[in-house]
TIBADREN-460641 format. One line per field, with one value per residue (C-alpha): residue number from 1; x, y negated, z negated; residue in three letters. Coordinates in steps of 0.001 Angstrom, whole numbers, plus 500000, padded with zeros to 6 digits. Each point is the difference from the previous one (the first is absolute). Last residue first. Layout:
BEGIN
volum	NUM, ...
u	X, ...
v	Y, ...
w	Z, ...
vexse	ALA, ...
This chain:
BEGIN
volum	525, 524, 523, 522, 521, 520, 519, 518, 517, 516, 515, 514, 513, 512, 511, 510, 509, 508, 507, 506, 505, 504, 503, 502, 501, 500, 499, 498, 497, 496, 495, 494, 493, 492, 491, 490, 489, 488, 487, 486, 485, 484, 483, 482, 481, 480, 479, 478, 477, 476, 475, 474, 473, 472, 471, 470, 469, 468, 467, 466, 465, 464, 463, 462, 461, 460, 459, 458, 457, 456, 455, 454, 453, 452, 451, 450, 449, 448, 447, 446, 445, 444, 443, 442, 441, 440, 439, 438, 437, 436, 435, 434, 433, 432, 431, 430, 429, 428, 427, 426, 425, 424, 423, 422, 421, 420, 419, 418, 417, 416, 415, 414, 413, 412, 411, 410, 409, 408, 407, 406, 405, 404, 403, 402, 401, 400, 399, 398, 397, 396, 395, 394, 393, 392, 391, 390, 389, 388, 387, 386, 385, 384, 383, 382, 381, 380, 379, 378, 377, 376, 375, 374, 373, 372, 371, 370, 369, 368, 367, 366, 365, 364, 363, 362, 361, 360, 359, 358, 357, 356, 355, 354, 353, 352, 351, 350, 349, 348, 347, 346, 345, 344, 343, 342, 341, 340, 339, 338, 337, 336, 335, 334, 333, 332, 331, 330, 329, 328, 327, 326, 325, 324, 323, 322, 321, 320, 319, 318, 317, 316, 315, 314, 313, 312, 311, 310, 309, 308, 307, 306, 305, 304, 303, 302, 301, 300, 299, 298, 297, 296, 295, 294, 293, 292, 291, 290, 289, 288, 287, 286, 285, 284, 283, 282, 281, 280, 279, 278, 277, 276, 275, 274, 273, 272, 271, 270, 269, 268, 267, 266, 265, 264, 263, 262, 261, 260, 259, 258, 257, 256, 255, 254, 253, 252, 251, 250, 249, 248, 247, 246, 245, 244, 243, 242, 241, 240, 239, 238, 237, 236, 235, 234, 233, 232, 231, 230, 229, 228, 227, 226, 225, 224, 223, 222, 221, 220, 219, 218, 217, 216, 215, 214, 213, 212, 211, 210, 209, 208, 207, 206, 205, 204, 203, 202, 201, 200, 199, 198, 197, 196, 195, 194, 193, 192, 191, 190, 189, 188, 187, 186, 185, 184, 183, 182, 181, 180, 179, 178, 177, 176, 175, 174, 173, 172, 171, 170, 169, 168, 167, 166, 165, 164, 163, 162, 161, 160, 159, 158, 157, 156, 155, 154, 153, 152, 151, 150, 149, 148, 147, 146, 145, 144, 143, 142, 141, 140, 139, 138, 137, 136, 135, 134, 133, 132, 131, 130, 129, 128, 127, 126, 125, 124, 123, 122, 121, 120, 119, 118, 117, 116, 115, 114, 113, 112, 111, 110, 109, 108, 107, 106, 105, 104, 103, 102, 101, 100, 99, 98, 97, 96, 95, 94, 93, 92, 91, 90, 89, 88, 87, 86, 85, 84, 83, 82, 81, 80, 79, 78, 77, 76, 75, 74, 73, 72, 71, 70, 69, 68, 67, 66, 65, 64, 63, 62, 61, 60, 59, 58, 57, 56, 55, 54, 53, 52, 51, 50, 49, 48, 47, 46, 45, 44, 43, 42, 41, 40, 39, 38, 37, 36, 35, 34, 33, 32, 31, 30, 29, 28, 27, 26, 25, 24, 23, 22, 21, 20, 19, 18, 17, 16, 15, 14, 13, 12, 11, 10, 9, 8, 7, 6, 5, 4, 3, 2, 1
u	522722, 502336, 497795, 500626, 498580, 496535, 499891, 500615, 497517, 497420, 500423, 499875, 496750, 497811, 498762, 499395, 496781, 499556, 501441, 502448, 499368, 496980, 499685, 497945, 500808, 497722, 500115, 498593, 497302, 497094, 498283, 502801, 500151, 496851, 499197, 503518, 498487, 496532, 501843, 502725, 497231, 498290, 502923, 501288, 503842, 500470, 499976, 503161, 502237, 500716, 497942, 502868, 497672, 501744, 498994, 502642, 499303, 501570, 497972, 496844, 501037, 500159, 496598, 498247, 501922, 498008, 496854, 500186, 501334, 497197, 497236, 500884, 500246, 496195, 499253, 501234, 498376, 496373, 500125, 500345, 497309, 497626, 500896, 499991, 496216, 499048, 497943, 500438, 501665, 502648, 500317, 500376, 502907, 501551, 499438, 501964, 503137, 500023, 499958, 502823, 502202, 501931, 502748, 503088, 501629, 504007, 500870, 500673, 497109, 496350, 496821, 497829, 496778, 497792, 496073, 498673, 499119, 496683, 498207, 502363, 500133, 501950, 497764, 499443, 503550, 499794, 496774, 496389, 497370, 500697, 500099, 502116, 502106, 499937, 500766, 503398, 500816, 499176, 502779, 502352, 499254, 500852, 503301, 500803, 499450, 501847, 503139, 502554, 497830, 497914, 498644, 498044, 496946, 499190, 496495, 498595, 499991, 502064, 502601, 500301, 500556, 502764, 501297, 499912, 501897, 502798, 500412, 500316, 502429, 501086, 501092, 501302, 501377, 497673, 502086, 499723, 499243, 498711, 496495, 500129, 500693, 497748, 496810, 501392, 499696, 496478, 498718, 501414, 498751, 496477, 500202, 500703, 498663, 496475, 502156, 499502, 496228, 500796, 497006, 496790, 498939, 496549, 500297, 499012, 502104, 502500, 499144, 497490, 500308, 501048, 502300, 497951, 500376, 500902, 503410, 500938, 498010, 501896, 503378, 499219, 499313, 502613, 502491, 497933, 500340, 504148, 500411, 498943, 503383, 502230, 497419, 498402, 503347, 501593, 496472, 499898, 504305, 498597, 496982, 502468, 501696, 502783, 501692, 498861, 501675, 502967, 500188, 498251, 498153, 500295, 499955, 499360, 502115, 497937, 500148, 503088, 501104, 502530, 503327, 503164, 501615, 503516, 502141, 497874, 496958, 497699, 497200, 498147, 496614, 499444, 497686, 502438, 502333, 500735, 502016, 503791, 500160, 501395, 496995, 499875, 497439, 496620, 497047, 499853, 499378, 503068, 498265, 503005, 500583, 502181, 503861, 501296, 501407, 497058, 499935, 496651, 501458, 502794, 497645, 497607, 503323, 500966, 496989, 500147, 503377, 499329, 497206, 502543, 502474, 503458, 503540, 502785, 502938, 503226, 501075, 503004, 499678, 498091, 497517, 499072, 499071, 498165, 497633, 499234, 499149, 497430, 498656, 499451, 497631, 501211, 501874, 496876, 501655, 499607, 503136, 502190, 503550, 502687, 502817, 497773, 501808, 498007, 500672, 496219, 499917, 502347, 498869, 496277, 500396, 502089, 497192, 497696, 502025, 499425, 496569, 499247, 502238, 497891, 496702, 500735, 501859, 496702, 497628, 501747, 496259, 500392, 502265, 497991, 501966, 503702, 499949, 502687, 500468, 501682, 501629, 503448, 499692, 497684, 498994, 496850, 498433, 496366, 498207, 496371, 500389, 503113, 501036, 502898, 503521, 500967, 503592, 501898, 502106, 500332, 497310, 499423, 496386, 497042, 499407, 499058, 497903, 501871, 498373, 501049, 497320, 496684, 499468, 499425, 500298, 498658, 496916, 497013, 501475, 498158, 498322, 498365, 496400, 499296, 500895, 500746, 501878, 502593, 500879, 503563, 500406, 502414, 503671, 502508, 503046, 501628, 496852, 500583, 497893, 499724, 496244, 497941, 496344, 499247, 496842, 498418, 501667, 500203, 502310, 501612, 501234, 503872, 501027, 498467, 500635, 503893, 500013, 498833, 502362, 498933, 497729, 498617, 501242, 498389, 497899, 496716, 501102, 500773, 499204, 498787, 495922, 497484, 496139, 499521, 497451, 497942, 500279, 502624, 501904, 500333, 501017, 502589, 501403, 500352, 501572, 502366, 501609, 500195, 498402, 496146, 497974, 499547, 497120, 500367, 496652, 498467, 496893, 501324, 497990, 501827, 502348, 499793, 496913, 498148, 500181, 501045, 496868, 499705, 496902, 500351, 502837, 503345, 501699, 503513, 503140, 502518, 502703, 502396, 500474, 503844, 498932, 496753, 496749, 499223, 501196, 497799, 496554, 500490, 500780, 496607, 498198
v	483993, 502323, 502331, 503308, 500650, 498657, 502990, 502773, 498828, 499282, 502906, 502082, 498357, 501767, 502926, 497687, 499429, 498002, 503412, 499823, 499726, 497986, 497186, 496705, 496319, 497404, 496971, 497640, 497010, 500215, 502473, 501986, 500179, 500620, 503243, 501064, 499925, 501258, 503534, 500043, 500168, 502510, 502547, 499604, 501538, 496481, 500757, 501538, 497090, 498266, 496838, 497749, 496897, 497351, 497002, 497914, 496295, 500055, 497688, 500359, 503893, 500688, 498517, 501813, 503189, 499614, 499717, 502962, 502087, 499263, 499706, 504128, 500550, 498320, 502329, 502797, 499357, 498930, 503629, 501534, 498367, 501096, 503175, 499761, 499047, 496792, 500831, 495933, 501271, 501571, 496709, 498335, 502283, 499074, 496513, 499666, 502092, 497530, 496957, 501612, 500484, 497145, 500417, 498413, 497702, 498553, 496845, 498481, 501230, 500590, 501448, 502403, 500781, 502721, 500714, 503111, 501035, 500482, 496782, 498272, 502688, 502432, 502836, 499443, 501287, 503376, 500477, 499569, 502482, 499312, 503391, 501165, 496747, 501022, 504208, 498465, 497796, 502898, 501687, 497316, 500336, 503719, 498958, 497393, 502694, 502651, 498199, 502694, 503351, 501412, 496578, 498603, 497918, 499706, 498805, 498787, 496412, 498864, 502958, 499108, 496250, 500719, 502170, 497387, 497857, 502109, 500312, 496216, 500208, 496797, 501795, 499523, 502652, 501760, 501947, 497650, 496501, 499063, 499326, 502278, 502878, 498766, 499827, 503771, 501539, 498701, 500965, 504177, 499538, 499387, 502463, 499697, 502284, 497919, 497484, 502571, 499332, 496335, 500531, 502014, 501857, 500017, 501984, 497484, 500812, 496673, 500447, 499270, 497909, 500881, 497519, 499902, 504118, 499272, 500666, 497988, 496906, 500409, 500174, 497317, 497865, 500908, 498778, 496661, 499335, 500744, 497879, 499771, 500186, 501249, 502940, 500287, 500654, 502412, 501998, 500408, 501044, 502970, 500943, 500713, 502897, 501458, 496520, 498904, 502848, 498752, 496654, 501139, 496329, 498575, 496315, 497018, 497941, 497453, 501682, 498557, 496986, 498545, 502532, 499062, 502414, 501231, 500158, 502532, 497871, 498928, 497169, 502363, 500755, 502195, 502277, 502769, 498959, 501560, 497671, 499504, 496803, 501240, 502216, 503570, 502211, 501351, 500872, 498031, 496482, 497914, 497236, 499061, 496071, 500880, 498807, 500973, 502793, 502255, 503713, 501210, 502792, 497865, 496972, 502791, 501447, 496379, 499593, 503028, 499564, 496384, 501706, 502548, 497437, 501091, 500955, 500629, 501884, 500541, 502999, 501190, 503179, 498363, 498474, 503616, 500677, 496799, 501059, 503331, 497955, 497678, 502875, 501769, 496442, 498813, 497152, 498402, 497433, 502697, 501118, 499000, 501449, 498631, 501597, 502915, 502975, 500753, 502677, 500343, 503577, 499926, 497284, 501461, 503360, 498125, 498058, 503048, 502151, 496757, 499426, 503743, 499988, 497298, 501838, 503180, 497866, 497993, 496566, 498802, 499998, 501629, 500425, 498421, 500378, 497630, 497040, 499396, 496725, 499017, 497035, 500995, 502031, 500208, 502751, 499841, 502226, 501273, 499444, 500657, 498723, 499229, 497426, 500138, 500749, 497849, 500607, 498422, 500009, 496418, 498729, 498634, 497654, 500650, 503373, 503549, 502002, 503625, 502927, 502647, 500161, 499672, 503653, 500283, 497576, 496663, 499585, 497426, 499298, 497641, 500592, 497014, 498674, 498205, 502601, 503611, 502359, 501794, 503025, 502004, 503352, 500596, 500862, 502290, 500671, 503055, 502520, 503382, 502460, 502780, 499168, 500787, 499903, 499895, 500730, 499234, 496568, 498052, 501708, 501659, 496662, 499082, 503900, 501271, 496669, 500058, 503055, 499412, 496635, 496219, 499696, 496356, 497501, 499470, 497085, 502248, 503810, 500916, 501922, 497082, 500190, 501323, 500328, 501825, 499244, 503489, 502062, 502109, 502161, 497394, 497538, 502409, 500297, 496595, 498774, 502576, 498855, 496814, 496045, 501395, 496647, 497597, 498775, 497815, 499364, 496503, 498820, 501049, 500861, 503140, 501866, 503330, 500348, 498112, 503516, 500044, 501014, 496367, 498789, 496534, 499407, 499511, 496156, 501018, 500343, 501243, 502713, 499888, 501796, 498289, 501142, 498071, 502161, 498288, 496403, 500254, 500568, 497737, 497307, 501048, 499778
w	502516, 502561, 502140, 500560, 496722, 500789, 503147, 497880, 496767, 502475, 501696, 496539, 498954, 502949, 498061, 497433, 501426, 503217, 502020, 502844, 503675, 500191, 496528, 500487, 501905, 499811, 502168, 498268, 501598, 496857, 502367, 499800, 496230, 499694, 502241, 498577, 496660, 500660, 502026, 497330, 497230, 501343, 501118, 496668, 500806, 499228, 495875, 501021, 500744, 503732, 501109, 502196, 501030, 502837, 499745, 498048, 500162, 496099, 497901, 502123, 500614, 496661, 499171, 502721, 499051, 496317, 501683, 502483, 497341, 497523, 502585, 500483, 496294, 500175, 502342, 498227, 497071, 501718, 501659, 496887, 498428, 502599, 499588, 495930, 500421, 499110, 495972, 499062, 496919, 502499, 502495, 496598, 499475, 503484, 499508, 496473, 501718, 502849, 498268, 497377, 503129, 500025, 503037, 499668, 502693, 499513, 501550, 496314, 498852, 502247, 498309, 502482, 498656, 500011, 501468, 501419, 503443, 501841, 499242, 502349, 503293, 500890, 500345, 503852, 501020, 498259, 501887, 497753, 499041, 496273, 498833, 502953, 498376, 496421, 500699, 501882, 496702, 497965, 501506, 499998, 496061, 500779, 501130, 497011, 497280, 502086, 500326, 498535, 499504, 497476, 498205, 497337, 499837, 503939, 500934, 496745, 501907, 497355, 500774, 503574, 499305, 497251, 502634, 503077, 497513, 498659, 504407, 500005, 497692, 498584, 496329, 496974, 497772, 496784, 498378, 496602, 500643, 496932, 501091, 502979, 498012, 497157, 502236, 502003, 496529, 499144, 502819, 499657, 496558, 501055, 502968, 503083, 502785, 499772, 501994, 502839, 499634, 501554, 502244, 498884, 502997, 501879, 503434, 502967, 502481, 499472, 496328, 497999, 496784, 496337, 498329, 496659, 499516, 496295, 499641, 502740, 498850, 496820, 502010, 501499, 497682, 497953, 502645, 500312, 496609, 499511, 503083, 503164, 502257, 497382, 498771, 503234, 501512, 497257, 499815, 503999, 499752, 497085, 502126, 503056, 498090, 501640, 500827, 496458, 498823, 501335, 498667, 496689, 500346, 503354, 498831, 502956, 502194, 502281, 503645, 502080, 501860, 501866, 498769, 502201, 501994, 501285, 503418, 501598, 499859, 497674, 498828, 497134, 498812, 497398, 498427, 498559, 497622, 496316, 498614, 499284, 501731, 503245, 499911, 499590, 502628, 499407, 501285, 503641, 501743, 501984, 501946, 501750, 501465, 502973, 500840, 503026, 501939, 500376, 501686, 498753, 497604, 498710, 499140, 498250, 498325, 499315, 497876, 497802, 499378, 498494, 498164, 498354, 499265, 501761, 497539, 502411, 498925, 502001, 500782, 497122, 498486, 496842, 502612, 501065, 496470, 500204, 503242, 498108, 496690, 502457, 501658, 496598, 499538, 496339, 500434, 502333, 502237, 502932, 501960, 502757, 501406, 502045, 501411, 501483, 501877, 502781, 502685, 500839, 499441, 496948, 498519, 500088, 498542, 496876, 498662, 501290, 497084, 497774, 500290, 499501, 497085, 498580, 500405, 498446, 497174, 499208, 500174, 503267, 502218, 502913, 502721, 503176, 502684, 500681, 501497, 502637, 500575, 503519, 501261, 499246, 496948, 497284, 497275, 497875, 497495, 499518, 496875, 499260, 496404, 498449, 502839, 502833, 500156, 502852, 501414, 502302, 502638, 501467, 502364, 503369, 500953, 501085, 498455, 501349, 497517, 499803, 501017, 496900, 499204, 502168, 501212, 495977, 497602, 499563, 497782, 500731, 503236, 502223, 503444, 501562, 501416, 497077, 497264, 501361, 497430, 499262, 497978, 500498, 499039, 497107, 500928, 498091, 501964, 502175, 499060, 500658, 502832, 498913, 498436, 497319, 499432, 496524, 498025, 496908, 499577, 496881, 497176, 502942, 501148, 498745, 500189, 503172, 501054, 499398, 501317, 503153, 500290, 500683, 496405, 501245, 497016, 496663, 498960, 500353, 500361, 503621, 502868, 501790, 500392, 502557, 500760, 502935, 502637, 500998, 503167, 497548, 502235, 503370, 496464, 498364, 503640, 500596, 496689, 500431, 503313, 498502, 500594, 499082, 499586, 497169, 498089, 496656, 498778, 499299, 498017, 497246, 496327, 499587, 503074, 500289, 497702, 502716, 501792, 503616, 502643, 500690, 500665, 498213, 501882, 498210, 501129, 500945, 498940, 501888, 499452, 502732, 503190, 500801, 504013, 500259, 499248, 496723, 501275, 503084, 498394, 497134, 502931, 501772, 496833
vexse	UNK, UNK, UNK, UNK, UNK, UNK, UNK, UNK, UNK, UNK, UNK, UNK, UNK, UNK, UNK, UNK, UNK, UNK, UNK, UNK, UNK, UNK, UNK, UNK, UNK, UNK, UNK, UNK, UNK, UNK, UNK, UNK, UNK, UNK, UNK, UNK, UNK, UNK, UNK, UNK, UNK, UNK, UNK, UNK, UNK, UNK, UNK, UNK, UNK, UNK, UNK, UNK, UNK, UNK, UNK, UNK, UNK, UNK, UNK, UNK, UNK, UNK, UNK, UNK, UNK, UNK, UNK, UNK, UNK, UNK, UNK, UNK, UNK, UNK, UNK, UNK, UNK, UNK, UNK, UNK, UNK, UNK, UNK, UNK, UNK, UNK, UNK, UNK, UNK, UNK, UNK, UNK, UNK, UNK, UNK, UNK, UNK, UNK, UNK, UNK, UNK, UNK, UNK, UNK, UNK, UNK, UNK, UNK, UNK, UNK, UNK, UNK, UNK, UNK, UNK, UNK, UNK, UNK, UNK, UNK, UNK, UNK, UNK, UNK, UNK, UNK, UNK, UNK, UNK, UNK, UNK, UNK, UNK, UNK, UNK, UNK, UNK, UNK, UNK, UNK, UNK, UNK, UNK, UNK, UNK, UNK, UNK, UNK, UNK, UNK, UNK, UNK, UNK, UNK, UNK, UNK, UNK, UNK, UNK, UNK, UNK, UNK, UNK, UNK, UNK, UNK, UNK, UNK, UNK, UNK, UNK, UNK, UNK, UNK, UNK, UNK, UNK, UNK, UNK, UNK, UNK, UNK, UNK, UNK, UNK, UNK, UNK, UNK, UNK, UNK, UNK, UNK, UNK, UNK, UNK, UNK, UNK, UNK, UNK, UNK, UNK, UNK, UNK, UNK, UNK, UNK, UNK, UNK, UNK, UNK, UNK, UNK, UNK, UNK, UNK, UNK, UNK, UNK, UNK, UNK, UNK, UNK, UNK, UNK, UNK, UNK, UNK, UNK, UNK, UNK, UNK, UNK, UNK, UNK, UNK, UNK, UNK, UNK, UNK, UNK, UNK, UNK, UNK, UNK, UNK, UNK, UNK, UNK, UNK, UNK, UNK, UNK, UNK, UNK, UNK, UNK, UNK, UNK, UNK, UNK, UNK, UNK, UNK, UNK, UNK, UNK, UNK, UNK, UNK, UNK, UNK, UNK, UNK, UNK, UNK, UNK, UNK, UNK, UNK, UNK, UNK, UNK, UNK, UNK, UNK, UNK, UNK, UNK, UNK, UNK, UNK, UNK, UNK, UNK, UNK, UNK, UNK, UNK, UNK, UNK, UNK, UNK, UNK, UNK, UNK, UNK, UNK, UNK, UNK, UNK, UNK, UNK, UNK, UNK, UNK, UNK, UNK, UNK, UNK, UNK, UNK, UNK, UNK, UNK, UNK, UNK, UNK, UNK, UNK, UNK, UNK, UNK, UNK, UNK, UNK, UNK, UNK, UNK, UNK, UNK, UNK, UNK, UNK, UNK, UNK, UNK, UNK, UNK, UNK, UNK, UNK, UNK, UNK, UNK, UNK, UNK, UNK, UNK, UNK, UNK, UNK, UNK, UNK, UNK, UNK, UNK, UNK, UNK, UNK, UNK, UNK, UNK, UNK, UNK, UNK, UNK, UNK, UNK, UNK, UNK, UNK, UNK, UNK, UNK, UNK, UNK, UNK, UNK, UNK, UNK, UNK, UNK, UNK, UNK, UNK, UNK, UNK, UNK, UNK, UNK, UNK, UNK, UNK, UNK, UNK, UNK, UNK, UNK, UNK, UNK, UNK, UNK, UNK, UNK, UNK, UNK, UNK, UNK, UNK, UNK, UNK, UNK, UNK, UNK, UNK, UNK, UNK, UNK, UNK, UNK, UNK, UNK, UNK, UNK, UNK, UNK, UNK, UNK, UNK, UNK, UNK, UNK, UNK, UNK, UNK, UNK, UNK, UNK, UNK, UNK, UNK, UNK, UNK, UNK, UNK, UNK, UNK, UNK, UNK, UNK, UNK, UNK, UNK, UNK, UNK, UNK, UNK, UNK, UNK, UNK, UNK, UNK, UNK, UNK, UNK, UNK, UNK, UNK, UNK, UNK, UNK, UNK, UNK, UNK, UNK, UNK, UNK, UNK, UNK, UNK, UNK, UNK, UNK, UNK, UNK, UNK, UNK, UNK, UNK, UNK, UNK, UNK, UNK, UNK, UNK, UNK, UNK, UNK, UNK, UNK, UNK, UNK, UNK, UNK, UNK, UNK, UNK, UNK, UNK, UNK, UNK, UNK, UNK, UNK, UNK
């Protein structure tokens, strides 16, 4: 595209992703079951000269270990990667600060950040309206901190997810590079709800030196960052949908929908809560959330129903290129006991937390659908269901805006209490397995998911805005990184008279939660 085309050879050169031609010379190996490939062009010296040498693409990484920080020094990567690399090409040149390369990418007709970092950061996202110094700590995952000042937020790059001491001393070392270049010394600083987030402990260390402490709900963060990011002032009905993130109530939240501003929020709606058994492992194992769901949703027959069918090659139909494949054979993955164990942990309510995710739910889908039993990296359940999606509607020779259509999406229910909406998704969950016994392939499946997550949205807003006369849409949350699903849900929502506003300067992932948190605390409740 003509905007892909300009954003890869504009000045900040980012990583963007792309959809990979069938003749590419690249191995599929690269990237597994995508239909995008990150591309980027040469944006150093270096770059150019091992390209002119080469005559071939490259295929790069960081110089990193997953979860750990860039190695910054020679030595430090002669040490940290000689378990990996062969060879290393070393430089004299030293690096000031760690910085990943940015990826974007173009979604209706505009760049968005996937992942904020270089020739982006430090460039701060301009505000309508003055602040006090403050200081956003951000999420666990993907984080990035915050720092405010006048009418300017200066996001920092993409630091990683806070799972070690490599990590946190990064975080805190750019902490400190940042006041000092922009001369801030924050009064005020924001964290996570979560007690256990490392950028939640840093934020209360600082707390015990005296800055005042400002707890923000991760969802309420997410949707001020998207109000932050498009310059809004008032209030916005936010469709905040992602992995994980603690609830006021003590829950898991994740598929919610929310009437916010800067000032505070109040929870409209959300998905029906439902058991992650293992909590964790669930998250790492997709097969163990499906199980929970059918289990609660069906019942202790309809889970052994499917399973059976799984075991026996029942749910076997073609898929969107016409390969046969028995669906639901990453349910095979648990065994007998395995079952039996996740039955008695929801039953008694034994490490098995509640949940609204919508992101729990695109797994559970992905693992029925035998697509995505377990998982390498965060997400990658729910990304190759998007996958599938794409493989569905080549499959059905239609346009993303023709496949929209009443026998194409699933069915739920919406139950209304006390002004709050909850989703029912037992409906849903039923259809999609008699979709399987009916041998639909898993493309076509796919595609009926996401549309029907897309009617969902649209639905659910519809009802907000009746009791509300709110039309303005906020979507932020990772599950919105779906390129599908925000294409059908903005195609909705405006038709339905919204105006819909989506993520540009800073990620939708938790890579934007630390502008939320910045800006809310500015704010008196």
């Amino acid at each position: 595209l003509p905007e892909e085309e300009k954003l890869l050879t504009s000045p900040q050169s980012p990583i963007v992703l792309m959809i990979w031609k069938e003749d590419s010379s690249v191995s599929r190996e690269v990237a597994p079951n995508l239909w995008f490939l990150g591309v980027m062009l040469p944006y150093t010296p270096l770059h150019h000269i091992l390209l002119r040498d080469t005559g071939l693409p490259l295929v790069m990484t960081s110089g990193n270990l997953s979860e750990e920080p860039i190695a910054r020094d020679n030595d430090e990567a002669l040490r940290r990667l000689s378990g990996i690399a062969d060879y290393f090409l070393i430089h004299n040149r030293d690096i000031y600060s760690r910085y990943d390369d940015s990826v974007a990418i173009v979604e209706r007709g505009t760049s968005q950040l996937v992942r904020r970092a270089r020739s982006y950061a430090p460039h701060p996202v301009r505000l309508p309206f003055k602040t006090r110094q403050v200081l956003g700590c951000g999420a666990e995952e993907k984080n990035t901190f915050c720092l405010t000042k006048d009418n300017y937020a200066f996001v920092s790059q993409h630091i990683g997810d806070m799972e070690n001491m490599e990590t946190l001393e990064h975080y805190d070392s750019t902490i400190s590079l940042y006041r000092r270049l922009f001369h801030i010394e924050p009064e005020i600083v924001a964290h996570d709800l979560h007690p256990d987030y490392l950028s939640t402990k840093y934020a209360q260390e600082l707390g015990n030196s005296g800055m005042k402490l400002v707890p923000v709900q991760h969802h309420h963060a997410h949707i001020t960052s998207c109000m932050a990011d498009n310059g809004l002032e008032t209030p916005v009905i936010g469709v905040a949908f992602d992995g994980t993130g603690m609830g006021a109530d003590g829950n898991i939240w994740g598929g919610e929908f929310l009437v916010a501003d800067y000032h505070g929020f109040r929870r409209a709606g959300h998905l029906e809560y439902l058991p992650l058994p293992g909590g964790d492992a669930a998250v790492k194992r997709p097969y163990r959330t499906a199980i929970g769901y059918v289990l609660t949703l069906l019942g202790e027959d309809g889970l052994n129903s499917v399973i059976a069918a799984s075991r026996s090659n029942v749910f076997a139909s073609s898929d969107a290129i016409g390969a046969q494949q028995s669906h639901i054979a990453s349910l095979r993955r648990a065994s007998e006991v395995e079952v039996d164990v996740i039955k008695r942990q929801i039953e008694r309510s034994v490490n098995s937390p509640l949940t609204s995710s919508m992101g729990r739910l695109f797994d559970a889908i992905s693992a029925l659908l035998g697509i995505r039993g377990e998982i390498d990296y965060e997400g990658q359940a729910a990304v190759e269901l998007e996958m599938a999606a794409y493989s569905g509607v080549i499959a059905m020779n239609v346009s993303d805006k023709s496949i929209l259509h009443a026998q194409d999406s699933y069915p739920y229910r919406i139950i209304e209490d006390e002004g709050m909406r909850v989703v029912r998704l037992g409906d849903l969950l039923s259809a999609v397995i008699e979709d399987l016994h009916q041998g639909i392939s898993k493309g076509r499946i796919a595609v009926k998911f996401h549309n029907t997550v897309a009617r969902m949205i649209n639905q659910v807003c519809q009802l907000i805005a009746d009791e509300t006369g709110i039309t303005q849409v906020a979507l932020s949350g990772g599950v919105f990184q779906n390129r599908l699903l925000v294409r059908t849900a903005v195609g909705l929502l405006e038709s339905s008279g919204f105006q819909v506003f989506t993520h540009r300067q800073v990620p939708c992932n938790d890579g934007g939660i630390s502008l939320g948190q910045a800006v809310i605390a500015n704010f008196p409740t």
